[in-house]
N, C-alpha and C positions, 0 to 999 in steps of 0.2 A: 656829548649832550648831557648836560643836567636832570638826571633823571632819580637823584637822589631820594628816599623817601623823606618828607619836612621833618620826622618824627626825629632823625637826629640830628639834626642841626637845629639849633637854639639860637636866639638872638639875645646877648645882655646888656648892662651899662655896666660902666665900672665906676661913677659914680652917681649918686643920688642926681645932678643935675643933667643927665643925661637918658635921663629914664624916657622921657616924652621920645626924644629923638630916634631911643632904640626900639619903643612902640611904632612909631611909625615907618620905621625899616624894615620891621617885623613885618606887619602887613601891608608892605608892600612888595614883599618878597612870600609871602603864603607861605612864614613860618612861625613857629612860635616863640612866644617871650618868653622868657625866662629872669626870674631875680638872681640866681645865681647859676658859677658854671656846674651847675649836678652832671654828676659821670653819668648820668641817665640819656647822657645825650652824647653822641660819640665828637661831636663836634659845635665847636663855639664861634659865632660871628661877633665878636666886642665890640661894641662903639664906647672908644676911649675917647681921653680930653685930646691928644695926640693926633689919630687917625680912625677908621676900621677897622679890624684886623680876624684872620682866619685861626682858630686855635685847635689843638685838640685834646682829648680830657682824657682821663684816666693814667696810669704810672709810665704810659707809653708816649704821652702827650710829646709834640715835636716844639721846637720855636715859631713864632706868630710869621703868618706869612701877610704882608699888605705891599701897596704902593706908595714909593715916594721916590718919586722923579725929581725932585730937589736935594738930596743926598745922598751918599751911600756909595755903591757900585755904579749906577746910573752917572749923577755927578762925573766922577772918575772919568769914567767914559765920556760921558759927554766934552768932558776937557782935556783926554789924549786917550782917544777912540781912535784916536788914526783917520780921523776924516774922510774924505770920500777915496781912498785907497785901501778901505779895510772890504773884507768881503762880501759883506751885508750891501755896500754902497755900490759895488763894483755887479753885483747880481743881479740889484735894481738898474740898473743902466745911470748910475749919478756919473755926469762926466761934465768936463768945460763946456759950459753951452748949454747942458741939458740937466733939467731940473724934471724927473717926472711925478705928474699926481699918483700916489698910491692908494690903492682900497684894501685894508688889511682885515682879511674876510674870516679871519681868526684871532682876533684882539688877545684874549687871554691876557695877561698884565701890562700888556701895551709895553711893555722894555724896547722891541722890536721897532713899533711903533715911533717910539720915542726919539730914538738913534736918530732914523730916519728924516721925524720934523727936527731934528738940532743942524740936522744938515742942507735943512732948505726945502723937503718938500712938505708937500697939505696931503694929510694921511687921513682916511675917512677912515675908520675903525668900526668893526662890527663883532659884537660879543654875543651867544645865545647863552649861556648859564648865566643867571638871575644873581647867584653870586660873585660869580668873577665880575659881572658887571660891575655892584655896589661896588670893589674893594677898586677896580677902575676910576670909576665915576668920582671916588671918594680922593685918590691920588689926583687925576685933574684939578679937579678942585682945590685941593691943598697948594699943588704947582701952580694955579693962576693966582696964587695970593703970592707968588714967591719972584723978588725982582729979577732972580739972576733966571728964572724960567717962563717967566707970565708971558710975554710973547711968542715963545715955541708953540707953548697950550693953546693960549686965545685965540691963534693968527695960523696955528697949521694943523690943530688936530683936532678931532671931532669924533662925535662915538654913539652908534643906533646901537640898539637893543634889540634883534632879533634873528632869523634864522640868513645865514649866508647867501643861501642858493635863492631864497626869496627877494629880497633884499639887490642881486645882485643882477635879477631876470628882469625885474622892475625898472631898471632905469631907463632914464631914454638917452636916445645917444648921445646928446648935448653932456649927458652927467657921466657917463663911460670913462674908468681911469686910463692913464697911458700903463701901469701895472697893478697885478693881482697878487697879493702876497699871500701866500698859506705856510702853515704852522703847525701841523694836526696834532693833535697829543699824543705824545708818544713816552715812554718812561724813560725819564731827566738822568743822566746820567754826568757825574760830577765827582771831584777829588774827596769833597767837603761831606762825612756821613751826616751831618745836623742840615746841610741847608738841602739834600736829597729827602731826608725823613720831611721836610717841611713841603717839599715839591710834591711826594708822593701824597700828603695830606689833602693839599689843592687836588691831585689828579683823580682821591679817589671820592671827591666828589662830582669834578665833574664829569668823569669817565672818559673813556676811548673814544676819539672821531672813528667814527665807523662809517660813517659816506664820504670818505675820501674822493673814490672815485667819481661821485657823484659834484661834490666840490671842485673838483680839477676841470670837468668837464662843463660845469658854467662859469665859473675864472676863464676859459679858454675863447667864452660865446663873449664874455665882457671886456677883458681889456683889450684894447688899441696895439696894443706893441708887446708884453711880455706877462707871463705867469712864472712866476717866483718859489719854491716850495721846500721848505727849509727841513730834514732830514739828519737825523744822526748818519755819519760819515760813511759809516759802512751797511747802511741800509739800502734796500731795496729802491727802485724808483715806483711810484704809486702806480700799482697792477702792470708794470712794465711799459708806462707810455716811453713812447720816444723824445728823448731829453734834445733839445737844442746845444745846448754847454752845461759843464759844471762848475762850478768853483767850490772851493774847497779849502775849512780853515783846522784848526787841532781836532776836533770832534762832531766837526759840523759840515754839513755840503749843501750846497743851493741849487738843485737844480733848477733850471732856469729853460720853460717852454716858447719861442718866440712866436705869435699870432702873425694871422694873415697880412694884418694890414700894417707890418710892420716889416715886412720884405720889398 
């Protein structure tokens, strides 16, 4: 949860024609403007000509963390991800035949997300930090402008802005996905020390999911067929539920809860 005090994180422009845009990001997110990055603020949200982007100040600053689901690693993946035989695909239940809706009740940079709609399903996304949101909201965006991606975005993904377990008690059964995908934040752990310093920068804003259990156990009241719940490999299963299967990739494991009405 987002529980950050506003007082360091600052919103800028990087240049003069963007100063409106970064005012009103600012308060829209109940933080403050800033004309420059002053080390007074431990952290920088930029709205550059480019994207958004998360930064952080002082001699320890990391590299800028944003979205862009039109190049990069994404890209990549998106064009030899290994399709629906990779782990991700195989823990959602993607198989011949079966395309399921997913509710990703932990959006965080939508990466996950993304996989997901490139391979056929409509992923309802739900983010609670204010920030992760904007740097979300802001890569959609960008992707729907972009030929090789505008219909993954427009046509499979989608993105509220609020608390998960709210959000997920609310619906009525008509809107109920066939899976619950969770993601909880946990510390990123990676070959690369620059792109971890960048990770740990986003994490130590938005802090630890601390109602895991709480999360697992309305994903379990909401989906149709399966809950999803993506874990570093050697960790724990969330307070010891009982796992249906796992899978299992270099650093990562899925376990995967099947619901009632899906036996």
């Amino acid at each position: 949860m987002d529980n950050t005090p506003s007082a360091i994180v600052a919103v800028i422009a990087t240049t003069p024609g963007l100063c409106a845009a970064a005012q009103s990001l600012a308060t829209e997110l109940h933080l403050p403007y800033s004309v420059n990055a002053s080390p007074s603020f431990a952290f920088i949200l930029a709205v550059t000509p480019d994207h958004i982007e998360l930064r952080t100040t002082g001699p320890e600053s990391t590299g800028a963390v944003y979205v862009d689901f039109a190049a990069g690693t994404l890209a990549h993946r998106r064009r030899f991800g290994g399709g629906r035989g990779q782990p991700l695909a195989r823990a959602v239940g993607l198989k011949k035949g079966a395309t399921p809706r997913i509710l990703d009740a932990t959006a965080g940079l939508g990466r996950d997300a993304f996989v997901l709609a490139t391979l056929g399903c409509t992923v309802h996304m739900i983010e609670r930090s204010p920030i992760s949101m904007a740097l979300l909201r802001d890569g959609l965006q960008r992707a729907g402008n972009d030929a090789e991606t505008y219909e993954i975005v427009k046509n499979r993904m989608a993105l509220t802005f609020g608390n998960a377990c709210s959000v997920m008690s609310s619906l009525h059964d008509h809107a109920r996905p066939d899976v619950v995908y969770l993601d909880p934040m946990y510390p990123h752990r990676t070959k690369s020390a620059q792109v971890k310093k960048e990770m740990r920068a986003l994490q130590s804003i938005i802090g630890q999911d601390t109602d895991t259990a709480e999360l697992l156990a309305t994903a379990l009241a909401c989906a149709r067929q399966r809950v999803v719940v993506k874990r570093p490999r050697l960790a724990l299963p969330i307070m010891g539920s009982r796992v249906s299967m796992t899978i299992e990739s270099k650093n990562t494991r899925y376990d995967v809860y099947l619901t009632s009405l899906s036996h």
